[in-house]
C-alpha positions in Angstrom: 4.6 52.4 34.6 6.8 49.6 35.8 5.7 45.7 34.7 4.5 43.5 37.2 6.8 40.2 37.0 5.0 36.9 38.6 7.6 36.0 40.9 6.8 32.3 39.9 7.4 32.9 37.1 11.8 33.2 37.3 13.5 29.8 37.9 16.6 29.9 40.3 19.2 30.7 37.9 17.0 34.5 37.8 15.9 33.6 34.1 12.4 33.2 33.2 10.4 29.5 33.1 9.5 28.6 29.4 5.7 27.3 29.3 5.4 23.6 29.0 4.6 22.3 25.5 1.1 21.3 25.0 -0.1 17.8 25.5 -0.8 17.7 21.6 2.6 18.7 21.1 4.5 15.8 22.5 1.7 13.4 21.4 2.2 14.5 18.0 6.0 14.2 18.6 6.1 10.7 20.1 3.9 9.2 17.1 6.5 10.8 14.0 9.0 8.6 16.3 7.1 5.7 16.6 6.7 5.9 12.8 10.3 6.4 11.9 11.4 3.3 14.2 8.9 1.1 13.3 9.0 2.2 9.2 13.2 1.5 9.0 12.0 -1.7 10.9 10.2 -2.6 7.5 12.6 -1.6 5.6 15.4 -4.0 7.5 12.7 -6.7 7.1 13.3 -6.9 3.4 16.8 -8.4 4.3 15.0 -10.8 6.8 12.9 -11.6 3.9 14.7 -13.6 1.5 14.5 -15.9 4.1 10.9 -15.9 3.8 11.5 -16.0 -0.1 13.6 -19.3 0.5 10.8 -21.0 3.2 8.1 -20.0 0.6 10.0 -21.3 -2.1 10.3 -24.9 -0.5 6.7 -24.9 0.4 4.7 -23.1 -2.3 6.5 -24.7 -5.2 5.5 -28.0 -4.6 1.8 -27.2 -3.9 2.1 -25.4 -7.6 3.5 -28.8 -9.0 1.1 -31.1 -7.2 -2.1 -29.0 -7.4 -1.7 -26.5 -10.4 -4.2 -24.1 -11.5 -2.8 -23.9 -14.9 -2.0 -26.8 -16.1 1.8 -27.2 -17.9 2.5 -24.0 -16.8 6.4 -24.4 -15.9 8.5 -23.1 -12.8 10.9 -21.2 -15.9 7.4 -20.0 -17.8 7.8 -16.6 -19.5 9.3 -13.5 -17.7 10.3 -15.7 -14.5 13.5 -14.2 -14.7 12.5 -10.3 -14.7 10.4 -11.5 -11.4 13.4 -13.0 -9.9 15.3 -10.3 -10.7 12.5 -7.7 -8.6 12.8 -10.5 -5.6 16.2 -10.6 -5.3 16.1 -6.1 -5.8 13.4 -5.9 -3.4 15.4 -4.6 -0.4 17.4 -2.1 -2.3 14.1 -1.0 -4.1 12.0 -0.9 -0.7 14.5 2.2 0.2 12.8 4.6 -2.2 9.6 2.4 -1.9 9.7 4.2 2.3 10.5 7.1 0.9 7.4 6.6 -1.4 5.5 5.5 1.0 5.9 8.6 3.6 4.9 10.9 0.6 1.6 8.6 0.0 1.0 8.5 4.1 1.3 12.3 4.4 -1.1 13.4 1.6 -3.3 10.9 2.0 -4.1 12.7 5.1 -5.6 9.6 7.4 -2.8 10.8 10.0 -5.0 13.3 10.7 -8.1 10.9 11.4 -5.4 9.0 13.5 -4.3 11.9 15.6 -7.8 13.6 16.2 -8.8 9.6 17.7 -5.3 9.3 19.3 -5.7 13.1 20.6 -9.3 12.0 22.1 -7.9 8.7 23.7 -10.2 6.8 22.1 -8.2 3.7 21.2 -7.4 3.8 25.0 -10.8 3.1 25.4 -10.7 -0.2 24.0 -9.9 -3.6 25.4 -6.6 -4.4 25.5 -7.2 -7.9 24.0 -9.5 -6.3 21.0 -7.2 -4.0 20.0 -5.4 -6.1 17.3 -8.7 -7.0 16.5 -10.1 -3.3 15.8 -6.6 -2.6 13.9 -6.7 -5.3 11.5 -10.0 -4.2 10.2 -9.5 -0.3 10.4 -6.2 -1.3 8.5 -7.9 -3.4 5.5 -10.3 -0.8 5.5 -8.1 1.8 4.6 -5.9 -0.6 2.7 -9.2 -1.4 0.8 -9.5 2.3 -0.3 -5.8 3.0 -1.3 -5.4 -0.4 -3.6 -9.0 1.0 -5.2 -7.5 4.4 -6.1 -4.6 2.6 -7.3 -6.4 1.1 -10.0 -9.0 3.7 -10.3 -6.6 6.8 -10.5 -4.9 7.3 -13.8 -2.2 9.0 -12.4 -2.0 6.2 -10.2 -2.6 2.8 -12.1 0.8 4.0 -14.4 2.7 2.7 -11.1 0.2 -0.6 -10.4 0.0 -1.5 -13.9 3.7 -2.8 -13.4 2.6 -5.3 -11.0 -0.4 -6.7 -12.7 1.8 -7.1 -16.1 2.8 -10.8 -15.2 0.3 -12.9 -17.9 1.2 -15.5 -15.9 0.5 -15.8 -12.0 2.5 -17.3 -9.7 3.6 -16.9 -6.3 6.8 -15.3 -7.8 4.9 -13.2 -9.8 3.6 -11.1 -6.2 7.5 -9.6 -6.3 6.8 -7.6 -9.8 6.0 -4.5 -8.3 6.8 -0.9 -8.6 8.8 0.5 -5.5 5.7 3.2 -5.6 3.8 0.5 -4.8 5.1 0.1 -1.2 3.1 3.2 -0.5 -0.4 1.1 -0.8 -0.2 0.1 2.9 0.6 3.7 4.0 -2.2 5.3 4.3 -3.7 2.7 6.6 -0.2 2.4 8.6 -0.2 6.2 9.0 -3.3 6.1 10.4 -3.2 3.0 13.1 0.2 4.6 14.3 -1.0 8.3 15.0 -3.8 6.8 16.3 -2.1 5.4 19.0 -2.3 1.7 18.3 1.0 -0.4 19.7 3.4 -0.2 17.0 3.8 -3.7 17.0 0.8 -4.8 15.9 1.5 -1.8 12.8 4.0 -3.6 11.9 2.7 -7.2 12.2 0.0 -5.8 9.8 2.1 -4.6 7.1 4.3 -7.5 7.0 1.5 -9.6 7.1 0.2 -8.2 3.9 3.4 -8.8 2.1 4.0 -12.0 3.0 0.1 -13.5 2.2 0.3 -11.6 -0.8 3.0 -14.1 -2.0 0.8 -17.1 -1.4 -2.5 -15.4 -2.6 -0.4 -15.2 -6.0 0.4 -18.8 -6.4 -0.8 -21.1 -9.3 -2.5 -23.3 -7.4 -6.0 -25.4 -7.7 -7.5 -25.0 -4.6 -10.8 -22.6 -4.7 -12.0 -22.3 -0.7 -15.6 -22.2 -1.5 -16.9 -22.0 2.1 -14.3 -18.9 2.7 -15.0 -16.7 -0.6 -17.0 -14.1 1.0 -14.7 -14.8 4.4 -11.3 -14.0 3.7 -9.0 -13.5 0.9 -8.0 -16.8 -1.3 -5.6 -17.4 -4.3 -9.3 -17.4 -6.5 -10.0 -13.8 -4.6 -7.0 -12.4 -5.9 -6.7 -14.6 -9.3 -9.9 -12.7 -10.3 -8.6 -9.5 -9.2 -5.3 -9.9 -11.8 -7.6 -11.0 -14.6 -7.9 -9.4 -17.4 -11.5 -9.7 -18.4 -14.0 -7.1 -18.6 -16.1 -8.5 -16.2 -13.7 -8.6 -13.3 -12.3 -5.6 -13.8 -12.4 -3.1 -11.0 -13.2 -5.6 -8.7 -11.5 -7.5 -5.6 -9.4 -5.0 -4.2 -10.0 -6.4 -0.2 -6.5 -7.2 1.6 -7.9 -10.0 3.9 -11.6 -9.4 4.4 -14.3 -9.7 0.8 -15.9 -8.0 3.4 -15.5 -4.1 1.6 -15.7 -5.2 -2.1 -19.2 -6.9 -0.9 -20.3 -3.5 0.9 -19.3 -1.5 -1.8 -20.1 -3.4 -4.6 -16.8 -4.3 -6.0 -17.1 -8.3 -5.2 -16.6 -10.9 -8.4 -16.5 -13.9 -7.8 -18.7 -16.2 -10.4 -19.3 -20.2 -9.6 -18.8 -21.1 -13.2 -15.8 -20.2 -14.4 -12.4 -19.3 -13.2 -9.5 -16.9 -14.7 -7.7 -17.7 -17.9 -6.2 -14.1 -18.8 -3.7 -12.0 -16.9 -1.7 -8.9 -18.1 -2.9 -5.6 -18.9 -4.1 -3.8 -22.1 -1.5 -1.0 -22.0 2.0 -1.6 -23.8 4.1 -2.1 -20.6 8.3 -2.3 -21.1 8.6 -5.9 -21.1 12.0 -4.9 -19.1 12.8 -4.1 -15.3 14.5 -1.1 -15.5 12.3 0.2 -18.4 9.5 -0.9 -16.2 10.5 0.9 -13.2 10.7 4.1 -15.1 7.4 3.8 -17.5 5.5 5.7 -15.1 7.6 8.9 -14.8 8.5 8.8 -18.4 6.8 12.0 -19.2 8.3 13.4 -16.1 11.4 14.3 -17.9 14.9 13.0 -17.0 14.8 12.4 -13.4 18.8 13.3 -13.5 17.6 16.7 -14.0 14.9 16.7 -11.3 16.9 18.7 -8.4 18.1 21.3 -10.7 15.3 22.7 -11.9 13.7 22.3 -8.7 16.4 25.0 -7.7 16.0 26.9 -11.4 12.3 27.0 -11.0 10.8 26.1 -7.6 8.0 28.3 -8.2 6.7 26.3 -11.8 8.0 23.2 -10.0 5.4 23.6 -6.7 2.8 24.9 -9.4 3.3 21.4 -11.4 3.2 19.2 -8.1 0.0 21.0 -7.1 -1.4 20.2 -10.5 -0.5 16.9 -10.6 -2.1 16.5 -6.3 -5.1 18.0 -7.7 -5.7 15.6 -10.8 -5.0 13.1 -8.2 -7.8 14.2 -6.0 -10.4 15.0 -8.2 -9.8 10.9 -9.8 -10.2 10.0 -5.9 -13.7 11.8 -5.6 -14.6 10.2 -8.7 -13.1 6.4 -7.6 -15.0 7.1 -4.5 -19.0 8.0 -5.3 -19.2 6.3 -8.9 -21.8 3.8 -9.3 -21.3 0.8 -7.8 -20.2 -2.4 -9.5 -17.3 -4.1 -10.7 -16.6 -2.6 -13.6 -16.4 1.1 -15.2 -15.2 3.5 -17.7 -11.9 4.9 -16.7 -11.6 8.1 -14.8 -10.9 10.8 -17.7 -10.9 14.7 -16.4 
């Protein structure tokens, strides 16, 4: 029996018309784009930024000279040099903090959230003039999450410790941070891009983060009362670094108090104010040692792609592991009883 061929089917040149890709398909295909431009876009910001790192310079200094929170606290205090030294690296850092940062964004999974709503046209659906609005919450909402893991998650807080090692806070002191760090706006960036929102206002978001997070660091007097349960201040995040029991856990909002009040994780007392910063664990006291403490009992990371090709299998099985531990201290982060403080996450 001879096959019936749809006539419609054969283009001119007698061969036969491929089916056009889904919808989903280039949809799916226009967003990984959109993420690529707009993520080496961050990472040629980090040039543009010591700029920034000059203008802030000029500006916050003088405010931490005029109105200090810590009295006699010098410019030159302790360890001003090793943050310096991450300032003045964090361009050539930021690289494998991107690369970091795609790993995070993929496994975190809110891309998927972001394409079912993009898929759906539901951003669409909102008001041109809102939609920066709608982004900048659903982005410190996510952001909210990932910085709570990152402190909450073993596995995890071995890369975030680095950045709250500084016993000393200052606006410099925001640069000490682990290129795995980068990754702790991911999540949320992943997930306003596949959802469809402009990629400019992605972008605006992230670099917005970075930049107030400077300023938010600075040793300065100035509390903001009336705007404590409003947005972010200096005495937000100074209470966030310290290193008391009571404020531990706690504080981990971007911009908006907003999630730390829902979920129980606001501190913020009216009679007291910080005194101690650093951590409890023995961090190198050195940038290079610092940059490798958390992978230390990863082995020699030298070694890394040949025994990826010696044992892929073993390899997978250790990474799977290692994802695993990750997501069962997630789950736990996530539905532990609320309040500020906790015992850590131990499987």
């Amino acid at each position: 029996m001879e096959t019936m061929i749809d006539p419609s089917s054969i283009g001119d040149d007698g061969l036969p018309i491929m089916p056009a890709p889904p919808a989903w398909y280039w949809m799916l295909l226009g967003r990984i784009v959109v993420l690529s431009i707009v993520g080496f876009s961050l990472w040629y910001y980090q040039f543009e930024s010591l700029i920034t790192t000059i203008i802030l310079f000029i500006l916050v200094v003088p405010m931490e000279k005029i109105f200090p929170r810590h009295k006699g606290q010098k410019v030159r205090r302790p360890k001003w040099r090793l943050d310096v030294a991450y300032a003045l690296s964090a361009p050539f850092l930021n690289v494998f903090g991107l690369i970091f940062a795609v790993i995070i964004g993929f496994f975190s999974f809110t891309w998927v959230l972001g394409l079912i709503i993009g898929y759906f046209g539901l951003v669409d659906m909102i008001p041109s003039s809102m939609q920066p609005l709608v982004a900048f919450v659903l982005f410190d909402f996510v952001g909210y999450w990932a910085h709570r893991w990152y402190h909450e998650v073993p596995e995890l807080w071995k890369f975030h410790a680095i950045h709250h090692s500084p016993e000393h806070m200052d606006w410099i002191s925001g640069f000490r941070i682990h290129p795995m760090d980068f990754a702790l706006i991911a999540p949320g960036f992943f997930f306003l891009v596949f959802a469809g929102f402009s990629p400019e206002t992605s972008g605006v978001l992230a670099v917005l983060q970075i930049i107030t997070g400077l300023f938010l660091h600075a040793n300065v007097s100035w509390r903001f009362r009336p705007l404590h349960r409003l947005i972010q201040t200096p005495e937000f995040h100074h209470w966030h670094h310290a290193n008391e029991k009571e404020a531990h856990c706690s504080n981990y909002s971007g911009f908006l108090p907003l999630w730390d009040i829902i979920f129980g994780t606001y501190y913020m007392p009216h009679d007291k104010r910080p005194q101690v910063y650093g951590v409890d664990e023995d961090v190198p006291k050195e940038m290079m040692a610092q940059l490798t403490y958390p992978i230390r009992d990863w082995g020699n990371p030298m070694t890394w792609p040949w025994k990826i090709i010696r044992h892929p299998f073993r390899t997978f099985g250790s990474c799977w592991r290692f994802y695993m531990q990750v997501l069962r201290g997630v789950k736990h982060s996530t539905f532990r009883r609320r309040g500020p403080y906790y015992p850590p996450f131990r499987d």
